[in-house]
Biopython code that builds the backbone (N, CA, C, O; Angstrom):
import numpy as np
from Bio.PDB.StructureBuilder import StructureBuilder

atoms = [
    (1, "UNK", "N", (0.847, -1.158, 0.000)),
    (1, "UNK", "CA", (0.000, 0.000, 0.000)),
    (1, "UNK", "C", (0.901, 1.231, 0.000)),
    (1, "UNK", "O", (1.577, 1.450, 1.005)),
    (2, "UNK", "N", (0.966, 2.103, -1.114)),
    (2, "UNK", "CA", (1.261, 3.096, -1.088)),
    (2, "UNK", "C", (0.178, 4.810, -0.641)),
    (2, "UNK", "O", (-1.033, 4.910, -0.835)),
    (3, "UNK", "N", (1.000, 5.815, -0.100)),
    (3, "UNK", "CA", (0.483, 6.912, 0.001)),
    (3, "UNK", "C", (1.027, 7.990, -0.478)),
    (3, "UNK", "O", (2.224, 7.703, -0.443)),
    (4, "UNK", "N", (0.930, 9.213, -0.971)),
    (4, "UNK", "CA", (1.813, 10.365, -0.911)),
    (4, "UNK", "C", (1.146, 11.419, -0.558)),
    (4, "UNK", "O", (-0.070, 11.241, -0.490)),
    (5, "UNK", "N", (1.687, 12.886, -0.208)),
    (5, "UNK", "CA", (1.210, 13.882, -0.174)),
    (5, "UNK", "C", (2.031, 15.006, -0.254)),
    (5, "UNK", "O", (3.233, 14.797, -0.084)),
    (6, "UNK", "N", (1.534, 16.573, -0.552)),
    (6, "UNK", "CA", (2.223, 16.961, -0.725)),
    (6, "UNK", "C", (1.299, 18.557, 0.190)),
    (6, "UNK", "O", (0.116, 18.862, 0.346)),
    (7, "UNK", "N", (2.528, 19.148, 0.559)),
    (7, "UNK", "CA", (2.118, 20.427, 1.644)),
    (7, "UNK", "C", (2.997, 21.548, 0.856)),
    (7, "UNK", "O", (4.043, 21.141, 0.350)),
    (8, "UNK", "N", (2.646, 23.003, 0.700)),
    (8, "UNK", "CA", (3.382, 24.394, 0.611)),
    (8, "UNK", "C", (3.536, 24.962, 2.090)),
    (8, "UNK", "O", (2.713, 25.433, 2.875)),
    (9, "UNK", "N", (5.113, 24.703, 2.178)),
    (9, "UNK", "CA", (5.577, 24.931, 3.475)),
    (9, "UNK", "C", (5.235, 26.363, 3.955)),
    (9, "UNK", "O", (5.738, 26.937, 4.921)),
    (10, "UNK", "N", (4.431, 26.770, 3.233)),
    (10, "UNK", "CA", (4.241, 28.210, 3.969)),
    (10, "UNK", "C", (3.226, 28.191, 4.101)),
    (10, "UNK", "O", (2.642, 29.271, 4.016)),
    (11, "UNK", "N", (2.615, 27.235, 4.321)),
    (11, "UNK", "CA", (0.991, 26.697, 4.969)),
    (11, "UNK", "C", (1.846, 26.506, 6.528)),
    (11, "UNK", "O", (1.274, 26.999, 7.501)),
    (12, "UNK", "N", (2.875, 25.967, 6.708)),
    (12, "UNK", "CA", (3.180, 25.271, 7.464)),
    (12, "UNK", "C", (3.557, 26.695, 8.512)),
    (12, "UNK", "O", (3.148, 26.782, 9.670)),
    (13, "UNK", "N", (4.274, 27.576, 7.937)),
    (13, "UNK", "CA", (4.905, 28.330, 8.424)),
    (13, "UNK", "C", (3.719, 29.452, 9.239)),
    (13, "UNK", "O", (4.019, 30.230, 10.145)),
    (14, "UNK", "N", (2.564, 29.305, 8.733)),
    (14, "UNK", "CA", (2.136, 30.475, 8.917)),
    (14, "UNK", "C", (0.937, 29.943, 10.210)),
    (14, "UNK", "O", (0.546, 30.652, 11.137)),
    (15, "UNK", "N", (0.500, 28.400, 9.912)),
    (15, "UNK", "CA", (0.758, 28.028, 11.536)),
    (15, "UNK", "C", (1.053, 28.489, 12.416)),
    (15, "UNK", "O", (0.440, 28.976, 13.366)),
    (16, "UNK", "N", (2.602, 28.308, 12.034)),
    (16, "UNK", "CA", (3.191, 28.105, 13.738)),
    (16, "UNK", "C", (3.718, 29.678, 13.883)),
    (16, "UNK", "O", (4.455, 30.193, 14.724)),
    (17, "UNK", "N", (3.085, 30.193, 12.802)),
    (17, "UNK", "CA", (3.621, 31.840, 13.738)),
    (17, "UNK", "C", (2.803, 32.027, 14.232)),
    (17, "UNK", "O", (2.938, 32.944, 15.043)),
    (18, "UNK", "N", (1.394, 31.380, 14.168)),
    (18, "UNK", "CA", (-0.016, 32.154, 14.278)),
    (18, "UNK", "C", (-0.429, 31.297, 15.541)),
    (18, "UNK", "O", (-1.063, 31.791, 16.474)),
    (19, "UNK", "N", (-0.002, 29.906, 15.501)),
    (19, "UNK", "CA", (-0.088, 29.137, 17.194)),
    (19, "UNK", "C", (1.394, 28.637, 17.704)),
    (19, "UNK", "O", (1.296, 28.206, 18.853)),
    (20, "UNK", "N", (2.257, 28.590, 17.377)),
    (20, "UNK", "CA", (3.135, 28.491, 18.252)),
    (20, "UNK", "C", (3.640, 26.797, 17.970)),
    (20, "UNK", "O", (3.526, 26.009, 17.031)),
    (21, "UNK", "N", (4.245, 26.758, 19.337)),
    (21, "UNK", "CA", (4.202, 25.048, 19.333)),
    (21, "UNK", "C", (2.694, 24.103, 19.792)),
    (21, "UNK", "O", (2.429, 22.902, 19.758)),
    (22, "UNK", "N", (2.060, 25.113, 20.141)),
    (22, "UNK", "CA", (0.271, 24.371, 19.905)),
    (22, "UNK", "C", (0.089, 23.593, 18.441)),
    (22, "UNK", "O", (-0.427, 22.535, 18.079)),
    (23, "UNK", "N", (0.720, 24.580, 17.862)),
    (23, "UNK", "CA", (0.369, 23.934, 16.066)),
    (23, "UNK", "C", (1.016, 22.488, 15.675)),
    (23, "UNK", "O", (0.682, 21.715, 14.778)),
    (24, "UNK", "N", (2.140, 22.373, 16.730)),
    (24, "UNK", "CA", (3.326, 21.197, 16.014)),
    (24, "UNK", "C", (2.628, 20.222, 17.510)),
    (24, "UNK", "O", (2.919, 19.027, 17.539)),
    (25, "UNK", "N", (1.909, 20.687, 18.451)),
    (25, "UNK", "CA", (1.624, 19.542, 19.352)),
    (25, "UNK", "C", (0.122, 18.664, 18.982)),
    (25, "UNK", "O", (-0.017, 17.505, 19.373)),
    (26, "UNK", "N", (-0.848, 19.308, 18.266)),
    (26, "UNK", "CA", (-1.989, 18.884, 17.064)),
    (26, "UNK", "C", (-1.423, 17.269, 16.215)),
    (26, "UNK", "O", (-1.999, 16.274, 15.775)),
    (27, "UNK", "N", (-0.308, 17.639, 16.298)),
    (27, "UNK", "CA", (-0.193, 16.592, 14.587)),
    (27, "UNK", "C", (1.299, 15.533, 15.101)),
    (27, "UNK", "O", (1.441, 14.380, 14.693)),
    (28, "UNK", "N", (2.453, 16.353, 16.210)),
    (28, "UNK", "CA", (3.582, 15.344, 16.797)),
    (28, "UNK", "C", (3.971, 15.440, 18.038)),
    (28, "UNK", "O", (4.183, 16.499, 18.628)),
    (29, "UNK", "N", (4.073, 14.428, 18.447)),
    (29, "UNK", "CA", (4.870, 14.140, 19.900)),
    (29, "UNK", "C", (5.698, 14.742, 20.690)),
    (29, "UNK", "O", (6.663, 14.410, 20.001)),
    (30, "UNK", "N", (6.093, 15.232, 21.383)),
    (30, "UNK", "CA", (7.007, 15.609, 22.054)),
    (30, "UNK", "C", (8.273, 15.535, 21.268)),
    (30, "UNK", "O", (8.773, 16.494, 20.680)),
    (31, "UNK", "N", (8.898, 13.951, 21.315)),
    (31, "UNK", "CA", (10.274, 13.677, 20.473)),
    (31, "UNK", "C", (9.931, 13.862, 18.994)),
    (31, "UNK", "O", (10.881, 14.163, 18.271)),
    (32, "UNK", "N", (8.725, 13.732, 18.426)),
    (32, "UNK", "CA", (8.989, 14.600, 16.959)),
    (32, "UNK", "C", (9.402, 15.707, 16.972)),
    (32, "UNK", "O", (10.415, 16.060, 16.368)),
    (33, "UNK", "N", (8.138, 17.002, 18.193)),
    (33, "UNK", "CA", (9.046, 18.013, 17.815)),
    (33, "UNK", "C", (10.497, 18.528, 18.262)),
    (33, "UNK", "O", (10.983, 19.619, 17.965)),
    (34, "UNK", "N", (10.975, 17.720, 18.884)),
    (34, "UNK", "CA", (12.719, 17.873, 19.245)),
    (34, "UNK", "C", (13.274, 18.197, 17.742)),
    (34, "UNK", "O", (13.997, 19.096, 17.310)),
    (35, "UNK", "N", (12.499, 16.858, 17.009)),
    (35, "UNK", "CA", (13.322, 16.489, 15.668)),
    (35, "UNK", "C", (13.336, 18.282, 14.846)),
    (35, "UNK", "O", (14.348, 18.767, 14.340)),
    (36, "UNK", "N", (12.036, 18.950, 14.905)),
    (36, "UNK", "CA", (11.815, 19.462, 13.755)),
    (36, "UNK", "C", (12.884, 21.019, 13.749)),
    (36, "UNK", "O", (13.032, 21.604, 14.822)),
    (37, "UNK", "N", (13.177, 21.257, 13.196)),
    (37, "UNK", "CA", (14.584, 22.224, 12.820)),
    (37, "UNK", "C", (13.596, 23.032, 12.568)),
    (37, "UNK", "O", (13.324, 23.732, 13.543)),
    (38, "UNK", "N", (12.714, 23.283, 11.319)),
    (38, "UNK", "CA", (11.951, 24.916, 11.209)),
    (38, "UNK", "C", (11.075, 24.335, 10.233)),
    (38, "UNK", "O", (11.380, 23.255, 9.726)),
    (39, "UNK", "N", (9.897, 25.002, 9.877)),
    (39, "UNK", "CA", (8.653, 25.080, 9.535)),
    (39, "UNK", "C", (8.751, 23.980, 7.986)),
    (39, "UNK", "O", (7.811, 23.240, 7.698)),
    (40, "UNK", "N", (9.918, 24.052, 7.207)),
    (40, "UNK", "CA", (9.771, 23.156, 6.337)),
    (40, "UNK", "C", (9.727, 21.331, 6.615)),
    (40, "UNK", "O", (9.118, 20.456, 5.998)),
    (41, "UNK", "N", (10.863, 21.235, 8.080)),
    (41, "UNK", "CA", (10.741, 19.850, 8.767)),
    (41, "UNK", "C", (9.350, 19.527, 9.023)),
    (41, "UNK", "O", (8.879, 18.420, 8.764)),
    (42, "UNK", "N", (8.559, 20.671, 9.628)),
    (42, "UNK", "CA", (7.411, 20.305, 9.882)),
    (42, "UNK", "C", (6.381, 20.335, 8.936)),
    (42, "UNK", "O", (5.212, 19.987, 9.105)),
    (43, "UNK", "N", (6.765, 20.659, 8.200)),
    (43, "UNK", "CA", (5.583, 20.117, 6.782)),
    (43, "UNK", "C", (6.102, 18.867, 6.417)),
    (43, "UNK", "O", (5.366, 17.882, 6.376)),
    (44, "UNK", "N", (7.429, 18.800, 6.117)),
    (44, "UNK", "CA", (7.673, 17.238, 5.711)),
    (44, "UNK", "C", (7.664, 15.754, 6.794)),
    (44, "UNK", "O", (7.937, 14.569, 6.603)),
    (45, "UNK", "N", (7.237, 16.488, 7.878)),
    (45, "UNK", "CA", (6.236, 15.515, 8.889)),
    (45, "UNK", "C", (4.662, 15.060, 8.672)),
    (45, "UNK", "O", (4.043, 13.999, 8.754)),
    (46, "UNK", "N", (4.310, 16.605, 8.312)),
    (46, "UNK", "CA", (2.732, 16.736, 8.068)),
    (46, "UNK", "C", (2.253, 15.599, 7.289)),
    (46, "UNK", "O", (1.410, 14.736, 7.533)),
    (47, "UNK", "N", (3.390, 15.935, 5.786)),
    (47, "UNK", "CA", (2.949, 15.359, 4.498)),
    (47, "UNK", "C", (3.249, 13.562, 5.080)),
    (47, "UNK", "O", (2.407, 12.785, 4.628)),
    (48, "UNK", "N", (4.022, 13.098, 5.734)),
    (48, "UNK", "CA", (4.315, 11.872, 5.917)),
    (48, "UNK", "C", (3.210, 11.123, 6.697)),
    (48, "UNK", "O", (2.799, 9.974, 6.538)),
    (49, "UNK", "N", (2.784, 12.209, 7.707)),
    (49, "UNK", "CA", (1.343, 11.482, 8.207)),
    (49, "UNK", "C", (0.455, 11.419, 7.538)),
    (49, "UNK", "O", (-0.363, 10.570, 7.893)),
    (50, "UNK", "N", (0.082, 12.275, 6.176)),
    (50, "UNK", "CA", (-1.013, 12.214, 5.799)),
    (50, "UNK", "C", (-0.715, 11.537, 4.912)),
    (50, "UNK", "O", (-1.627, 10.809, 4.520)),
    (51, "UNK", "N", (0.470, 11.435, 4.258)),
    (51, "UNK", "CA", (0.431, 9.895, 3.331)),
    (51, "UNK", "C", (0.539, 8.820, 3.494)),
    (51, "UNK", "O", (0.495, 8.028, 2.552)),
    (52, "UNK", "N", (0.775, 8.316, 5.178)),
    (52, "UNK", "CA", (0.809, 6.999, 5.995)),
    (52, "UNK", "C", (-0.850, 7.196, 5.479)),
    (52, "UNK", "O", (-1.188, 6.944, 4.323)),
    (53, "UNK", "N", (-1.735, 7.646, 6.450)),
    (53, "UNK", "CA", (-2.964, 7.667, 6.491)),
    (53, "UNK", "C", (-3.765, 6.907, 5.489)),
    (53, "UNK", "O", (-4.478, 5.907, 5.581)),
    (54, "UNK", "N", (-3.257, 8.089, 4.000)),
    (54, "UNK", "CA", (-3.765, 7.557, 2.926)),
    (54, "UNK", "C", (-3.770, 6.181, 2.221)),
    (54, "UNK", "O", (-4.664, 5.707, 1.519)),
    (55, "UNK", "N", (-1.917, 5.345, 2.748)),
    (55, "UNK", "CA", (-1.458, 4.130, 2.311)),
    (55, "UNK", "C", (-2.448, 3.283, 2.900)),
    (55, "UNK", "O", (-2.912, 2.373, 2.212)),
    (56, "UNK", "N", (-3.001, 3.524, 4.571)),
    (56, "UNK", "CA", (-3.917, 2.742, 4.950)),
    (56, "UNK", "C", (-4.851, 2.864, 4.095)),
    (56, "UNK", "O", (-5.304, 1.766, 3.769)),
    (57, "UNK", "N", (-5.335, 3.741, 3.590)),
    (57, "UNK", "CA", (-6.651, 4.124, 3.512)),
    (57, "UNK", "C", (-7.846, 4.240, 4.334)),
    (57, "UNK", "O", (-8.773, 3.457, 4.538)),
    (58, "UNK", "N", (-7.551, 5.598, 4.822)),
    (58, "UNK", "CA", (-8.634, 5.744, 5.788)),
    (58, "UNK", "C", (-8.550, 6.961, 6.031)),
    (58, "UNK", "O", (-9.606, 7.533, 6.304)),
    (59, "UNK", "N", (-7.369, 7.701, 6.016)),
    (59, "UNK", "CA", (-7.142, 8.918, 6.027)),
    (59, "UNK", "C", (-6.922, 9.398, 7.938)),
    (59, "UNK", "O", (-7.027, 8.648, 8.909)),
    (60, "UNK", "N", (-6.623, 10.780, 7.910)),
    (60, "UNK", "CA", (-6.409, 10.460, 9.231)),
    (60, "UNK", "C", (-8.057, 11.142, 9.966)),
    (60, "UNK", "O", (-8.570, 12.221, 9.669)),
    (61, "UNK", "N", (-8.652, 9.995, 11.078)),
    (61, "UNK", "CA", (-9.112, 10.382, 11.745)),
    (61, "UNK", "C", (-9.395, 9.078, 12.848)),
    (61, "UNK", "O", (-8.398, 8.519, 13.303)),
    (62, "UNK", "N", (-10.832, 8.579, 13.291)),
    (62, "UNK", "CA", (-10.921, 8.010, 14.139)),
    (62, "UNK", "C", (-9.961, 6.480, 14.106)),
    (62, "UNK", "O", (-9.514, 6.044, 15.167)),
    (63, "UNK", "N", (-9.770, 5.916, 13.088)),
    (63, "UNK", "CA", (-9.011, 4.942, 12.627)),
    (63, "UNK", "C", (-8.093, 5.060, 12.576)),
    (63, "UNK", "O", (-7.466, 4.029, 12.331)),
    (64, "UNK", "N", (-7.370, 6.208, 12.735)),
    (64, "UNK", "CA", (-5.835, 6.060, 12.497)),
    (64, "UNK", "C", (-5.642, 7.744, 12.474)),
    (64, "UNK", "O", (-5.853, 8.376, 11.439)),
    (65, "UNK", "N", (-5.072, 8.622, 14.166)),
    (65, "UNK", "CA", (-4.945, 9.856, 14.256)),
    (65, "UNK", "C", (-3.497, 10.119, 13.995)),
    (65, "UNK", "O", (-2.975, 9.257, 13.287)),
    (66, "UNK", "N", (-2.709, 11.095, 14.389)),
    (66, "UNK", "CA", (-2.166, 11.980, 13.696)),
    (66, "UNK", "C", (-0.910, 11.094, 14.920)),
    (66, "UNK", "O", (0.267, 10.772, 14.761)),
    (67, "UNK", "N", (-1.592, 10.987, 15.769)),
    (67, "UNK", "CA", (-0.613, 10.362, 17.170)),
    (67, "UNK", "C", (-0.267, 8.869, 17.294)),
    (67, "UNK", "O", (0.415, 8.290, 18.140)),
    (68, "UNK", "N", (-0.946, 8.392, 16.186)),
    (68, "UNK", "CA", (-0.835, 7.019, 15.868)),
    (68, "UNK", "C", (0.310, 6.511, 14.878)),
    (68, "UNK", "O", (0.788, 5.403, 14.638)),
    (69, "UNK", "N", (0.532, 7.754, 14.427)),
    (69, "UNK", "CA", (1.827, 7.469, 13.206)),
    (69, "UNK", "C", (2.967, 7.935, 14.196)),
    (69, "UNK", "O", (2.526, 8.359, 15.264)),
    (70, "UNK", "N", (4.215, 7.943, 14.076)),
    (70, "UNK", "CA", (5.561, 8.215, 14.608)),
    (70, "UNK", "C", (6.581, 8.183, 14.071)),
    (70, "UNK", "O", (7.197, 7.177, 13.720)),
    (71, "UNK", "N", (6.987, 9.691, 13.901)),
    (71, "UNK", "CA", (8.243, 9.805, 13.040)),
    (71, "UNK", "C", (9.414, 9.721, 13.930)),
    (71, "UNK", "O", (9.393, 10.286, 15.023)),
    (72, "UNK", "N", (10.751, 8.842, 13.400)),
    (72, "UNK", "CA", (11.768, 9.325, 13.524)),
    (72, "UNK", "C", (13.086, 9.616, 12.853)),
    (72, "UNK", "O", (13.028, 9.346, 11.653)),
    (73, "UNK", "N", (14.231, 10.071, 13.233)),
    (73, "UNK", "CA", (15.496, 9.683, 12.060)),
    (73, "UNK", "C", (16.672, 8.783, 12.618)),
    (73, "UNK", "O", (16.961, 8.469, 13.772)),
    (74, "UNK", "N", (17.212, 8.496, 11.478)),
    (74, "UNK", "CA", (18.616, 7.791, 11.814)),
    (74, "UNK", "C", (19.869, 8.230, 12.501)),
    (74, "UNK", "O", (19.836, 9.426, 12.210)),
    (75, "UNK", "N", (20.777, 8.098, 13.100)),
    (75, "UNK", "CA", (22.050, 8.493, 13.515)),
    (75, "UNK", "C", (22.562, 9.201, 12.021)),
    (75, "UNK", "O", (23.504, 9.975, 12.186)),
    (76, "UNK", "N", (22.076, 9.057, 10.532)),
    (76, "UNK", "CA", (22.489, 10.073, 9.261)),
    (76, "UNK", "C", (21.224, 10.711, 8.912)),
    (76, "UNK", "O", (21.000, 11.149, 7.784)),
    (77, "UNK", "N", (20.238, 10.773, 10.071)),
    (77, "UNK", "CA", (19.264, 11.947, 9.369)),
    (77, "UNK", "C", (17.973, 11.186, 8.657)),
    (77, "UNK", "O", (16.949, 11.867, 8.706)),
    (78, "UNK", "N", (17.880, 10.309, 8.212)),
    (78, "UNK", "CA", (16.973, 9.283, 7.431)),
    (78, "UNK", "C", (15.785, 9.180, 8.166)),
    (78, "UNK", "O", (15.859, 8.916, 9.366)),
    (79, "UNK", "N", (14.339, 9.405, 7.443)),
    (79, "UNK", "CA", (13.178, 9.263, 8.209)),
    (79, "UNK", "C", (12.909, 8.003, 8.668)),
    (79, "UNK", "O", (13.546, 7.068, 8.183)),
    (80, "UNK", "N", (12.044, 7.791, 9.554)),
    (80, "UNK", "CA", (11.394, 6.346, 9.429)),
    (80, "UNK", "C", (10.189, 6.678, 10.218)),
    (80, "UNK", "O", (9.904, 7.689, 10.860)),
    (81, "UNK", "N", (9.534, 5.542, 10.003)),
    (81, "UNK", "CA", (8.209, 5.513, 10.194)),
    (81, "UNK", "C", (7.150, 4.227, 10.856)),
    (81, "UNK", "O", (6.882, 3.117, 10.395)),
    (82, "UNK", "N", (6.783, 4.789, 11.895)),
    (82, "UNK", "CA", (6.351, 3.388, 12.990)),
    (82, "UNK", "C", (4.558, 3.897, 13.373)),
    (82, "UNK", "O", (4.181, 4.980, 13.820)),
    (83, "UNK", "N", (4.040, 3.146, 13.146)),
    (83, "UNK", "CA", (2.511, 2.792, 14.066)),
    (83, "UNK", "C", (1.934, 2.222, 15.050)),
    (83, "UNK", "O", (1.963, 0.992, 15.096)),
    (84, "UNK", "N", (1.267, 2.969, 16.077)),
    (84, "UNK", "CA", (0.874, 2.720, 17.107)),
    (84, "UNK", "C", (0.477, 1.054, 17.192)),
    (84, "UNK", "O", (0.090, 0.798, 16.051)),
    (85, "UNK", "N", (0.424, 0.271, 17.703)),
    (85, "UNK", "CA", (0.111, -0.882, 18.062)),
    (85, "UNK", "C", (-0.705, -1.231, 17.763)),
    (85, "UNK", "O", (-0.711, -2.206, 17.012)),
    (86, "UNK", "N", (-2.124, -0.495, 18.278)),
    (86, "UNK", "CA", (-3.313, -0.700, 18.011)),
    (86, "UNK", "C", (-3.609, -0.608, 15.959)),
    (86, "UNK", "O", (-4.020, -1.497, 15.214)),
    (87, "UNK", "N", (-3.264, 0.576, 15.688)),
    (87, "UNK", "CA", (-3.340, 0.715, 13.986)),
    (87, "UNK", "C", (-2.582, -0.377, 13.311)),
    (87, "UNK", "O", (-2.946, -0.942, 12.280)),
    (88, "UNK", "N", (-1.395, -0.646, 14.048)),
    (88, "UNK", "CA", (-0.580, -1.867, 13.487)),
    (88, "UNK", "C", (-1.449, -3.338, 12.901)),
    (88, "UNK", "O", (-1.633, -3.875, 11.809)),
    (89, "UNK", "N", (-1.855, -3.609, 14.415)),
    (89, "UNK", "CA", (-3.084, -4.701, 14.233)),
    (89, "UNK", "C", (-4.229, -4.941, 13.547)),
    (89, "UNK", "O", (-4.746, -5.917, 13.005)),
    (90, "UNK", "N", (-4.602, -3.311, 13.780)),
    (90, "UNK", "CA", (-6.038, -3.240, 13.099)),
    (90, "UNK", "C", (-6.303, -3.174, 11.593)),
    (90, "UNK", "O", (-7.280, -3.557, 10.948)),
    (91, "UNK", "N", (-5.043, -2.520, 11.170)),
    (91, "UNK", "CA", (-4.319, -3.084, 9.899)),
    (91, "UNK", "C", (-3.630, -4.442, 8.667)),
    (91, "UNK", "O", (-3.708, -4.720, 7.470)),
    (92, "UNK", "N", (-2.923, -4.992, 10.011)),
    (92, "UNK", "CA", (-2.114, -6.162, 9.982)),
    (92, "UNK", "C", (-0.805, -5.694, 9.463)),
    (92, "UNK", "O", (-0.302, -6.503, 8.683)),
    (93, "UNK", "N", (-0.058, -4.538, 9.687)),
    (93, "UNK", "CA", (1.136, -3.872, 9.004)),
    (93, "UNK", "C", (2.034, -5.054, 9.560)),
    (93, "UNK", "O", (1.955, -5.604, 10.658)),
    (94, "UNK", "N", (2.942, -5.311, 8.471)),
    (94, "UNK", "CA", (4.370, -5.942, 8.816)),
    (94, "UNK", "C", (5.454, -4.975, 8.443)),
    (94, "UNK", "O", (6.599, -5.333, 8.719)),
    (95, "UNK", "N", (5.306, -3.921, 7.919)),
    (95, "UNK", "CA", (6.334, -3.276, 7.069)),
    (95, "UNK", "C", (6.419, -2.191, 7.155)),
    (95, "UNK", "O", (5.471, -1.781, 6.486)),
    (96, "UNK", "N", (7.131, -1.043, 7.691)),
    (96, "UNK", "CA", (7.080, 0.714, 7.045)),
    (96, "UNK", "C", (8.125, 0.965, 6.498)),
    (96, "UNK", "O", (9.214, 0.420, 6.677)),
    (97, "UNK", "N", (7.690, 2.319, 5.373)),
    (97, "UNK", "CA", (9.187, 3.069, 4.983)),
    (97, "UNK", "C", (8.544, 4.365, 4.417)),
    (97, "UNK", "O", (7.418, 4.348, 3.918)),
    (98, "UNK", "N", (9.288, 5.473, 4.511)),
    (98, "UNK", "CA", (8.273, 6.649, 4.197)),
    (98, "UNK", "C", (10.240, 7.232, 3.497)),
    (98, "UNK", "O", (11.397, 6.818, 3.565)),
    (99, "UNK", "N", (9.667, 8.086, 3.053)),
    (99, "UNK", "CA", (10.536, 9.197, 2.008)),
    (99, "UNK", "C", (9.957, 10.623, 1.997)),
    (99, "UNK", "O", (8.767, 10.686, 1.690)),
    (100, "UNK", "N", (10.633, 11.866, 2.298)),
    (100, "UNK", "CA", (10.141, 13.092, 2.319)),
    (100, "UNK", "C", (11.395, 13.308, 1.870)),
    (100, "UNK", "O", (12.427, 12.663, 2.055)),
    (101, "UNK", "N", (11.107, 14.633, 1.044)),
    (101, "UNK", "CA", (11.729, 15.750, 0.388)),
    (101, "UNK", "C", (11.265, 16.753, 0.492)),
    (101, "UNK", "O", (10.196, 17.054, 1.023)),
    (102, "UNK", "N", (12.027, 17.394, -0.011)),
    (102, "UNK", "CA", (11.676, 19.402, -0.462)),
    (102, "UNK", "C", (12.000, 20.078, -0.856)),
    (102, "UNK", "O", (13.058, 20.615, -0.528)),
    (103, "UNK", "N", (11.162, 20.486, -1.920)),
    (103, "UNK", "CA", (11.918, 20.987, -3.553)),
    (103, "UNK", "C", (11.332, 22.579, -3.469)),
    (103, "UNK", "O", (10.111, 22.674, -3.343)),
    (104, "UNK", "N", (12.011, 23.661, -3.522)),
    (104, "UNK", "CA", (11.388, 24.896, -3.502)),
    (104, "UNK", "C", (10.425, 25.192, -2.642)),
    (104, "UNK", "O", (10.840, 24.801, -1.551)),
    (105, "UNK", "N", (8.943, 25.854, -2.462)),
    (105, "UNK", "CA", (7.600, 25.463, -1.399)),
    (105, "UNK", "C", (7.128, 25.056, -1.017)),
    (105, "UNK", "O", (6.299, 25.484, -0.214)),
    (106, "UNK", "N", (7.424, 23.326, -1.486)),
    (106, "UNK", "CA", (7.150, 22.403, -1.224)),
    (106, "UNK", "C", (7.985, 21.359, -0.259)),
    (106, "UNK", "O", (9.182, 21.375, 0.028)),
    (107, "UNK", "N", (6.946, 20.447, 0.143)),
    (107, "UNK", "CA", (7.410, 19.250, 1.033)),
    (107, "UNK", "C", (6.355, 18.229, 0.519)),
    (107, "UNK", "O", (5.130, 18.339, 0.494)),
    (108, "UNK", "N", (7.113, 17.259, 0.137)),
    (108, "UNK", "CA", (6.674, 15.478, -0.182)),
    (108, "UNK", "C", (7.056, 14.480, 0.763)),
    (108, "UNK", "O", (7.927, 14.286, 1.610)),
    (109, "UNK", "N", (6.039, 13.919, 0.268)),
    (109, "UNK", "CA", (6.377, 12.459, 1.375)),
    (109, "UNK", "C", (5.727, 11.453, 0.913)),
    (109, "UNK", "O", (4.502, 11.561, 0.853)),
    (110, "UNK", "N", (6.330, 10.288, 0.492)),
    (110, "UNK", "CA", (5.804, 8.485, 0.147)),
    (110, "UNK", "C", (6.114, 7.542, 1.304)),
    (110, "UNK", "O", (7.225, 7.158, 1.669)),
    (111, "UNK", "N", (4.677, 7.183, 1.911)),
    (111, "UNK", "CA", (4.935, 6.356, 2.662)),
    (111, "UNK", "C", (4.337, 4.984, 1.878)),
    (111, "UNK", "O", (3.602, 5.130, 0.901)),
    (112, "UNK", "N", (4.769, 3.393, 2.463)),
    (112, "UNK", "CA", (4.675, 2.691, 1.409)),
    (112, "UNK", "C", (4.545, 2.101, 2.991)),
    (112, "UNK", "O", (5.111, 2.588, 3.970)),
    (113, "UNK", "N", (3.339, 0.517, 2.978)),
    (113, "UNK", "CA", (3.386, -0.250, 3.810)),
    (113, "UNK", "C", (2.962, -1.204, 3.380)),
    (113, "UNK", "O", (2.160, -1.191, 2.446)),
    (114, "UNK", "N", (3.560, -2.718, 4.177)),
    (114, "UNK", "CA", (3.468, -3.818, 3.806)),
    (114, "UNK", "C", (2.228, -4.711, 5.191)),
    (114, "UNK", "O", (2.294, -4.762, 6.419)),
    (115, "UNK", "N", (1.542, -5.097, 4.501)),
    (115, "UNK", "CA", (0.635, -6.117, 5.281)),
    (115, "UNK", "C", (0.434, -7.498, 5.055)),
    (115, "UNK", "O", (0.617, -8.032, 3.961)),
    (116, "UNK", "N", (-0.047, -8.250, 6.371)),
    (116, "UNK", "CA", (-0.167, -9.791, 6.334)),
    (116, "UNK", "C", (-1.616, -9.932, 4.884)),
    (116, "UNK", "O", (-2.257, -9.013, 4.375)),
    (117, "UNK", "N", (-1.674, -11.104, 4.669)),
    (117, "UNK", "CA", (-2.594, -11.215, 3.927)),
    (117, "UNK", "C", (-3.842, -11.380, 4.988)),
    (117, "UNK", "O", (-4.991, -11.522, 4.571)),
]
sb = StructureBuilder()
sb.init_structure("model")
sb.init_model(0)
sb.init_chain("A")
sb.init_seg("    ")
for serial, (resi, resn, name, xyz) in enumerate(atoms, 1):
    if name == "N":
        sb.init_residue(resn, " ", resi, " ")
    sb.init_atom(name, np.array(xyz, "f"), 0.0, 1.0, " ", f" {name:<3s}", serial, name[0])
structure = sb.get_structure()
């Protein structure tokens, strides 16, 4: 199951001038937002949850919230991508891998997941 999405980081930006870290506590964790460096990190978070979401298919809400996905990086910076337990199951995920970029105003993200039959 694949997802993608795509955000104009100055959606992102204008957020968090306008709420603060209220805006980045809506959508990540505590240790996400350690991760996020400035308003483009946090779109290329955004876009990764909402294209997990989509790979499920379900999009994000009662089935699968914003707190149910979990970003992190590697000791070289590399995203990755983990689901709450419960979505795991309710799913049957065996597999994550997500990819974000950001090309000019933009931020992308492909998340791709593998399930039991």
């Amino acid at each position: 199951m694949i997802g993608i999405d795509l955000i104009k980081t100055d959606r992102m930006k204008r957020l968090i001038e306008r709420f603060g870290d209220h805006a980045l506590q809506k959508f990540l964790s505590t240790d996400e937002i350690i991760l996020v460096k400035n308003h483009r990190t946090a779109a290329g978070f955004w876009a990764a949850k909402e294209a997990c979401s989509k790979a499920l298919g379900c999009g994000i809400g009662q089935e699968c919230g914003f707190h149910d996905i979990v970003l992190s990086k590697s000791s070289k910076g590399a995203p990755s991508i983990a689901l709450s337990q419960r979505v795991q199951q309710a799913f049957n995920i065996t597999d994550t891998s997500v990819s974000i970029t950001h090309d000019g105003d933009y931020a992308i993200a492909v998340v791709a997941l593998q399930n039991r039959p």
